[in-house]
KOLDREN-280920 format. One record per residue (C-alpha): z, x, y. Coordinates in steps of 0.2 Angstrom, whole numbers, padded with zeros to 4 digits, always signed. Example, Ala and Ser with C-alpha at 12.3 -4.5 7.8 and 13.67 -1.06 7.14 Angstrom:
2
+0039+0062-0022
+0036+0068-0005
//
This chain:
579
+0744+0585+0255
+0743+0566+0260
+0736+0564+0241
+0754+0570+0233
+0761+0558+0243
+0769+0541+0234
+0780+0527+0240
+0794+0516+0235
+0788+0498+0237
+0803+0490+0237
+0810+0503+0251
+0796+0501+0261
+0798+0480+0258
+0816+0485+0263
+0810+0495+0280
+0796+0481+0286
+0809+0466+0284
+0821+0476+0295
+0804+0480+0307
+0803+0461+0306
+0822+0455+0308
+0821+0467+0323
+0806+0459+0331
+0814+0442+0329
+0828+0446+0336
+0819+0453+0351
+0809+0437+0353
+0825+0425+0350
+0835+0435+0364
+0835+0422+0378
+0837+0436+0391
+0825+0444+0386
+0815+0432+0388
+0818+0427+0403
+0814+0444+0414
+0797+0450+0403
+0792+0430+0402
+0786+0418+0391
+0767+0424+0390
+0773+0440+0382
+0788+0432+0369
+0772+0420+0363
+0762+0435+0360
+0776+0445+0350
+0780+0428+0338
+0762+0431+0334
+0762+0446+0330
+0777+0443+0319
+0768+0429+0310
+0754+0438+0307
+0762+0454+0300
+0775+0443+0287
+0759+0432+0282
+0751+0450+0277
+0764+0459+0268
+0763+0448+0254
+0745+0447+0249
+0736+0460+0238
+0724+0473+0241
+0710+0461+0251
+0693+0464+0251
+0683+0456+0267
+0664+0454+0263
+0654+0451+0279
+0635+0451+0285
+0623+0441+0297
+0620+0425+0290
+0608+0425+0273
+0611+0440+0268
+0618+0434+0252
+0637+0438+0252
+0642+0423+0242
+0630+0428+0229
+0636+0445+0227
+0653+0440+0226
+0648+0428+0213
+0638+0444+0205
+0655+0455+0209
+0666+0443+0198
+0654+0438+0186
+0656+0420+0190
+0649+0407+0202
+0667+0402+0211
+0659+0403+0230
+0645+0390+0234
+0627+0398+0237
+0617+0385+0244
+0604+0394+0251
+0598+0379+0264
+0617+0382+0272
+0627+0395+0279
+0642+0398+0275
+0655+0385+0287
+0672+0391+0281
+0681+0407+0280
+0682+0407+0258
+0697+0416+0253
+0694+0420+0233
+0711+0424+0226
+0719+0425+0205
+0729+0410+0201
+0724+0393+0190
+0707+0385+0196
+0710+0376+0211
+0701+0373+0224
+0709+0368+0242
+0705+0367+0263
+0716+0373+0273
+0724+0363+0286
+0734+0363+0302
+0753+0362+0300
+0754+0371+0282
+0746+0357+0274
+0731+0357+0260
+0718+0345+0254
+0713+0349+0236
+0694+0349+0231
+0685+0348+0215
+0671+0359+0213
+0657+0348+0217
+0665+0345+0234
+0664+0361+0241
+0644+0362+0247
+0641+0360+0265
+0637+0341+0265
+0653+0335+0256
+0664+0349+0265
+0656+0340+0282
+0659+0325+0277
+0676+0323+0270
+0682+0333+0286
+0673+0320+0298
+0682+0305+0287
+0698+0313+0286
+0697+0319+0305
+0706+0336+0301
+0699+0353+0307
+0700+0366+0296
+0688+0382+0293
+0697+0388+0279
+0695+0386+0261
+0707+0394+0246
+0699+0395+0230
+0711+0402+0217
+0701+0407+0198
+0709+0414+0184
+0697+0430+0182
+0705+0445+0176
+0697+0458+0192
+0706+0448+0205
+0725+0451+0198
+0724+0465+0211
+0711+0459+0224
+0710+0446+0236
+0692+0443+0239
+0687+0435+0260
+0671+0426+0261
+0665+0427+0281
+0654+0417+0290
+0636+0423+0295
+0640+0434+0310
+0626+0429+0318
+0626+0410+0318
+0645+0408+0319
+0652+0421+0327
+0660+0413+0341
+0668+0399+0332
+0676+0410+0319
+0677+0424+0331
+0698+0425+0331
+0696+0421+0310
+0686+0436+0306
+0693+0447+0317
+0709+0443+0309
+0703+0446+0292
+0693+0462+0295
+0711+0465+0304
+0720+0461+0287
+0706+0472+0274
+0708+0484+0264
+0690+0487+0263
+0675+0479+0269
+0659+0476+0258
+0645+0472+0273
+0629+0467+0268
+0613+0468+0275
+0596+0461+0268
+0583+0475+0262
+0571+0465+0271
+0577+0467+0287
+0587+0483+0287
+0600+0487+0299
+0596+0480+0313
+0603+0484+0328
+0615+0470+0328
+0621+0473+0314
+0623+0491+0317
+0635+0488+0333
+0645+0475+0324
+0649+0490+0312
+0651+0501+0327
+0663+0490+0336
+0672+0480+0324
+0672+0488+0309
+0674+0506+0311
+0689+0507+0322
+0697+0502+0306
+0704+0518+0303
+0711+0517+0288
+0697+0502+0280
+0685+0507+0267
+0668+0504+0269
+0656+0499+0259
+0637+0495+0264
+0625+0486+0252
+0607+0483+0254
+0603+0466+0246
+0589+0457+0238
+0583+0475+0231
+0574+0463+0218
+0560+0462+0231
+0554+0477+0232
+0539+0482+0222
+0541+0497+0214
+0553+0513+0212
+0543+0520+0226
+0546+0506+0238
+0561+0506+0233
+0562+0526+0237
+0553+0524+0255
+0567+0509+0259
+0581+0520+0254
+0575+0534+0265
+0573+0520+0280
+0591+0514+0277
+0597+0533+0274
+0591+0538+0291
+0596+0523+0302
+0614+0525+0293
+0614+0544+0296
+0615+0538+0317
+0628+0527+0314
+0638+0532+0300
+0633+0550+0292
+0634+0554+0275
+0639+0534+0273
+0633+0529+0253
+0624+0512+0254
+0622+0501+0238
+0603+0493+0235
+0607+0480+0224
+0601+0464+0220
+0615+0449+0216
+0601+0438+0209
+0596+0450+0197
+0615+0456+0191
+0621+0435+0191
+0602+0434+0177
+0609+0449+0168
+0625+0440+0167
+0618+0424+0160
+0605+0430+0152
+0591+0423+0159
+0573+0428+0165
+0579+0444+0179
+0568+0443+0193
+0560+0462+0193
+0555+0468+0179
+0549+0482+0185
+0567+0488+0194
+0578+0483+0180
+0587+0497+0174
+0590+0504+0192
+0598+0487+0199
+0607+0484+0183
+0613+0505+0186
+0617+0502+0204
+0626+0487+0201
+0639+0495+0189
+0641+0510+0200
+0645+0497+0213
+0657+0489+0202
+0663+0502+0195
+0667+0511+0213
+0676+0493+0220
+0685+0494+0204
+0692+0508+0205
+0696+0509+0224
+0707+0494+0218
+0718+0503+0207
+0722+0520+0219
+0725+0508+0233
+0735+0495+0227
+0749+0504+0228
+0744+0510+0246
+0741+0493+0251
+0758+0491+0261
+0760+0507+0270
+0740+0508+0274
+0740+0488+0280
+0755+0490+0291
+0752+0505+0301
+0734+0495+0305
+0745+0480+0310
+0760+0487+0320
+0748+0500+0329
+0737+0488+0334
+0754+0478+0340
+0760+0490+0349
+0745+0494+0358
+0742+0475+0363
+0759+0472+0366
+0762+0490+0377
+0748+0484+0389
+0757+0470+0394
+0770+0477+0397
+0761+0491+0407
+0757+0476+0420
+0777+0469+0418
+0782+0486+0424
+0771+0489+0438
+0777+0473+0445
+0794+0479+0446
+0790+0498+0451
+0779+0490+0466
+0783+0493+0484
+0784+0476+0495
+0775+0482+0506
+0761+0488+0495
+0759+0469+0489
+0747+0464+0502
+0735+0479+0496
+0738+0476+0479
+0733+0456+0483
+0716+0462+0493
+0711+0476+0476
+0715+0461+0465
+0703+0450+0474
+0690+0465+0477
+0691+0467+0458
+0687+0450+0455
+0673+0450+0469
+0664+0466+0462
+0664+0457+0444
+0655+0443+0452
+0645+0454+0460
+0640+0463+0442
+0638+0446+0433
+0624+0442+0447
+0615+0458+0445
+0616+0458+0427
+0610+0440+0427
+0595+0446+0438
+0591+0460+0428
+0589+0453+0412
+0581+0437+0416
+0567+0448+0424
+0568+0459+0405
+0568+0443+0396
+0552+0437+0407
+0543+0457+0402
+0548+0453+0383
+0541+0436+0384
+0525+0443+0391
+0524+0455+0377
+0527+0443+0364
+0513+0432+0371
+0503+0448+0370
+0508+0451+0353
+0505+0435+0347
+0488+0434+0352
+0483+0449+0345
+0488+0443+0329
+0481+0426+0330
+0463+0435+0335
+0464+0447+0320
+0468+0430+0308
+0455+0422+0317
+0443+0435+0315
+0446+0438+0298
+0444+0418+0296
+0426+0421+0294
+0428+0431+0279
+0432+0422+0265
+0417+0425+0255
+0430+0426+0238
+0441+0411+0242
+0443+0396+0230
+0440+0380+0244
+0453+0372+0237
+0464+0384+0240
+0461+0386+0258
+0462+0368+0261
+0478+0367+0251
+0488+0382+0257
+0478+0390+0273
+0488+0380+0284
+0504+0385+0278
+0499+0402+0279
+0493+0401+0297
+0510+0394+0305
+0520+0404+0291
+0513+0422+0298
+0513+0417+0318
+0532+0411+0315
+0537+0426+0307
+0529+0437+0320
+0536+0425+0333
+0553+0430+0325
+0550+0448+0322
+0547+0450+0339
+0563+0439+0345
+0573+0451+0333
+0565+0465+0340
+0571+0460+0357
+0585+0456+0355
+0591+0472+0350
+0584+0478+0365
+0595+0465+0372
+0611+0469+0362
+0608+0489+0371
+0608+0483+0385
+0625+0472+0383
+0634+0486+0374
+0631+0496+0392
+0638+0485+0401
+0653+0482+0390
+0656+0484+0370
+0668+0470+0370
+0652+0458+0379
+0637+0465+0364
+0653+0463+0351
+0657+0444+0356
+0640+0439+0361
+0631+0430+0348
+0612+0429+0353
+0601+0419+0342
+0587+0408+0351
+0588+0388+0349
+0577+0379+0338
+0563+0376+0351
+0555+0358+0354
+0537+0362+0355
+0530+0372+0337
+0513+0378+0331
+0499+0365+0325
+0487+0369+0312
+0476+0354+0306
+0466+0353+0294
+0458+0340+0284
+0465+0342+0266
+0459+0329+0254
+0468+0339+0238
+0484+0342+0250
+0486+0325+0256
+0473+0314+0245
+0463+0312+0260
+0475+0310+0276
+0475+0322+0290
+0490+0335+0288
+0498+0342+0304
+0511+0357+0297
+0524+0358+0312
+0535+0375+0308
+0548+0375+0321
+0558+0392+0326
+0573+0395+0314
+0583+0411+0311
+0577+0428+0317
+0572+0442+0306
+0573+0459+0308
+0563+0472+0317
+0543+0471+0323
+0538+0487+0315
+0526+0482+0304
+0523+0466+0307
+0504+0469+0311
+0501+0484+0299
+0510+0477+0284
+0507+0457+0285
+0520+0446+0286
+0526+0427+0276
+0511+0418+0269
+0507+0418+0252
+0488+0417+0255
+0492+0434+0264
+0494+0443+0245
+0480+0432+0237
+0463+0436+0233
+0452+0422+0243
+0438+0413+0232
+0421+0400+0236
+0423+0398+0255
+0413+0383+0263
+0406+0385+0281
+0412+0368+0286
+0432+0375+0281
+0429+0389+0291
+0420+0381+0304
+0435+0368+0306
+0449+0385+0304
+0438+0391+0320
+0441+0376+0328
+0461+0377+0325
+0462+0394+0332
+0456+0386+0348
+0467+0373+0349
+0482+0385+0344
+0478+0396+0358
+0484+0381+0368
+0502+0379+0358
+0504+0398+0358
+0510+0401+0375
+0519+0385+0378
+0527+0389+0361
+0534+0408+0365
+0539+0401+0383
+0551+0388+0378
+0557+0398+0364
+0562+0415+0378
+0566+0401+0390
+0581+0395+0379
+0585+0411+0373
+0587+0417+0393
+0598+0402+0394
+0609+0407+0378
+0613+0423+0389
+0618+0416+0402
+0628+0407+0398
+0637+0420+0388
+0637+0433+0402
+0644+0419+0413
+0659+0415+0399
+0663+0434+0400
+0663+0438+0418
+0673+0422+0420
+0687+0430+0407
+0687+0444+0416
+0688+0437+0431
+0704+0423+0424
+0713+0440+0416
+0712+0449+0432
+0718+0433+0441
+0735+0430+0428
+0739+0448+0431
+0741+0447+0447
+0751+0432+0447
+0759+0439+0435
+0764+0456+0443
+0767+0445+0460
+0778+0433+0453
+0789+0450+0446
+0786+0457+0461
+0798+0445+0472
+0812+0446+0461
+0828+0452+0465
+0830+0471+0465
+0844+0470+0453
+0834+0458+0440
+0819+0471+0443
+0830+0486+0437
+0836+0476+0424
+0817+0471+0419
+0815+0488+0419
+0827+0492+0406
+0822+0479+0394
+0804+0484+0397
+0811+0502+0391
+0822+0494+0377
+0805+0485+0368
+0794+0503+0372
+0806+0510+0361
+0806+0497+0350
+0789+0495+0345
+0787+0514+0344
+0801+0515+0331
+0792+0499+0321
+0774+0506+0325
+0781+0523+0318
//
């Protein structure tokens, strides 16, 4: 039935600027305001805010992923034009909001204000820069194109969730607040991981009424239709656990934006089934567009006022037990508060123990890993019968510190999924805020070797140092992993290379373990720190409540009764709006 369904758009404009006047009014009453506090009249004007700065904007389209995953490139592939920047040395440092309107391009700044750009100005070193010269803060950039499929869409460009969740923690959970539909993209090269599956879990799905849809990027790297089959079937049964049923686009911006402009595509081989899954994409966004846009209000505003209603009811859950309490009940109420507050110091210790002694197991197994790997390389050192010499003097270096990193990251991924379980136990909203990625370690992998073509005659040392994580350890010892002499038919071997690869390996048994340690050392401290920030939250909210309900509590009986009323009159209230 709901299908048959239409709306008036001007009535229902009509019905939410009365909602709004109504919550104004609320907010504006001074005595009101005065028995349910200030705390809780702040919250309501931001909720008001954010409600009249959504009612205007068209249907919006949030793109998100972890960081490289190439969501700014398939944009750019979605609209047929390169509007958002896609330096692929940089994560994205701004929230992008692609909108219709005359080219321009703007940051947007505190106090309503706007800095125009020109196009050359938005890559990561000149955004850093005029920020830092102009001492404004903004993580915000409006770039308005004049492309005929944003008329109806407004496109949001997120951050890497991995590497920026926490600054941009309030901004993307407000967009994905605000969409319509989200796009989330993951790489085909490292599917799904668990990460990313719980930040669809917790932060997507519970939008009720947001479409969804999931696109496996970089699909231009697989080999062949039958890799390409084998990944789909991954993907389909790790999606299946999460999201059953749940279509997922393998598509590949790179090849779609070569199509486009005619250049040289990067797969021959997959063509005609990226160029097919492309348009289906398209074509699918496309017309989600035109049956929602006229659904857009009423779909937006039920997610908005039930989620205000919900965050707004809870305080006043508190507000009302304060004035319901007995006086004599106080003092217990005081000793629960502060037995609450002891037994979530209490968990953040044992929690803390518990994964510091996982974190030290990991590391052990890493370590173990690693060696393996570094035994099997060396081992197969002395086999290099077909190998061109100057090719393993130019490039067997790389390869060496190439494929120990990229196990050293598979098995950091691989953990910290294991790591992200274990947060989600203790608490969804902890594994949805926590945002655990290793620091850059100071101690890396050395590989010498004397390279005459390389470095006309100087001694080379390749220092790769840790950098993002990848995606799971399956099949990083059966398949191979970065390197290209790893893919390359080796040719004319000398016994004097091999003999100095040989002595390498013995020297990089030495970096191995100081290498793994420092990098699980810092990640351990990463946690930490982020358990402590949550338990400390938890234990601050628990504290303000109290106060809270104390403070209420001591009032006069007559002001309690009348908080009670008022407490009555906004329940009412934001039921009606919320209905």
């Amino acid at each position: 039935m709901e299908q048959n369904i239409t709306y008036n758009i001007e009535e229902l404009h009509q019905q939410l600027e009365e909602r709004l006047d109504e919550l104004g009014a609320l907010r504006r009453n001074e005595r009101l305001s005065a028995l349910l506090g200030a705390p809780f009249m702040t919250k309501v004007k931001e909720w008001e805010s954010s409600i009249r700065r959504q009612k205007d904007i068209p249907f919006t389209i949030v793109v998100c992923g972890e960081f490289k995953r190439g969501k700014s490139s398939l944009i750019n592939a979605l609209l047929g034009e390169d509007v958002v920047t896609t330096d692929v040395t940089t994560e994205t440092i701004t929230l992008n909001r692609v909108c219709y309107g005359e080219h321009s391009n703007a940051l947007v700044l505190a106090g309503g204000k706007r800095m125009l750009l020109t196009d050359q100005q938005l890559c990561r070193s000149e955004l850093e820069r005029i920020l830092a010269q102009s001492k404004e803060t903004s993580y915000q950039l409006e770039l308005k194109r004049p492309i005929e499929f944003l008329k109806d869409v407004t496109i949001i460009d997120t951050p890497g969730l991995n590497d920026s969740l926490l600054e941009f923690d309030d901004m993307v959970a407000d967009a994905l607040m605000q969409a319509d539909a989200v796009v989330y993209v993951f790489s085909v090269v490292y599917p799904l991981s668990g990460r990313e599956q719980l930040f669809l879990k917790t932060s997507v799905l519970p939008q009720k009424h947001t479409e969804l849809f999931v696109v496996g990027n970089y699909t231009d790297m697989l080999a062949n239709p039958a890799q390409l089959e084998r990944m789909q079937q991954e993907i389909r049964t790790r999606m299946d656990t999460l999201l059953p049923g749940q279509r997922v686009y393998m598509l590949s911006a790179l090849d779609e934006r070569c199509r486009q402009l005619e250049e040289e595509r990067p797969n021959d081989t997959l063509q005609k089934q990226l160029e097919e899954e492309f348009c289906s994409f398209r074509k699918q966004v496309a017309d989600l567009i035109q049956e929602k846009k006229d659904m857009v209000l009423p779909d937006r505003m039920e997610r908005m006022m039930s989620g205000m209603r919900e965050e707004l009811g809870q305080e006043l859950d508190v507000i009302e037990h304060g004035a319901t309490i007995q006086q004599d009940a106080l003092s217990k109420e005081q000793q629960s508060a502060k037995q609450t507050c002891d037994e979530i110091f209490a968990k953040q210790n044992e929690t803390l123990h518990a994964l510091s002694q996982r974190i030290e197991l990991m590391e052990g197994d890493s370590l173990l890993w690693l060696s393996e790997l570094a035994e099997q390389m060396r081992t197969e050192s002395c086999h290099l019968d077909d190998i061109d010499l100057e090719d393993i003097r130019k490039y067997y270096a790389i390869y060496c510190i190439d494929t120990l990193q990229e196990a050293l990251n598979r098995c950091m991924d691989y953990h910290t999924d294991l790591l992200y379980d274990d947060l989600d136990k203790i608490s969804e909203e902890l594994s949805r805020k926590s945002a655990l990625k290793p620091s850059t370690p100071q101690h890396s992998f050395h590989f010498k070797m004397n390279n005459k073509t390389w470095t006309k005659g100087d001694n080379v040392s390749f220092v790769i140092n840790q950098t993002q994580l990848g995606s799971s350890l399956v099949g990083v010892f059966a398949t191979g992993v970065a390197g290209g002499m790893r893919q390359r038919e080796m040719k004319n071997s000398r016994k004097s290379v091999i003999a100095d690869i040989q002595q390498q390996y013995d020297k990089l048994s030495v970096t191995l373990p100081a290498t793994v340690k420092r990098t699980y050392d810092q990640f351990a401290r990463q946690i930490q720190e982020q358990l402590h920030t949550y338990f400390s939250d938890c234990v601050s909210k628990a504290q303000q409540q109290t106060e809270q309900l104390l403070e209420i509590a001591h009032r006069a009986a007559d002001e309690k009764e009348e908080i009670l009323q008022a407490v009555r009159s906004v329940r009412s209230l934001l039921d009606e709006i919320a209905g």
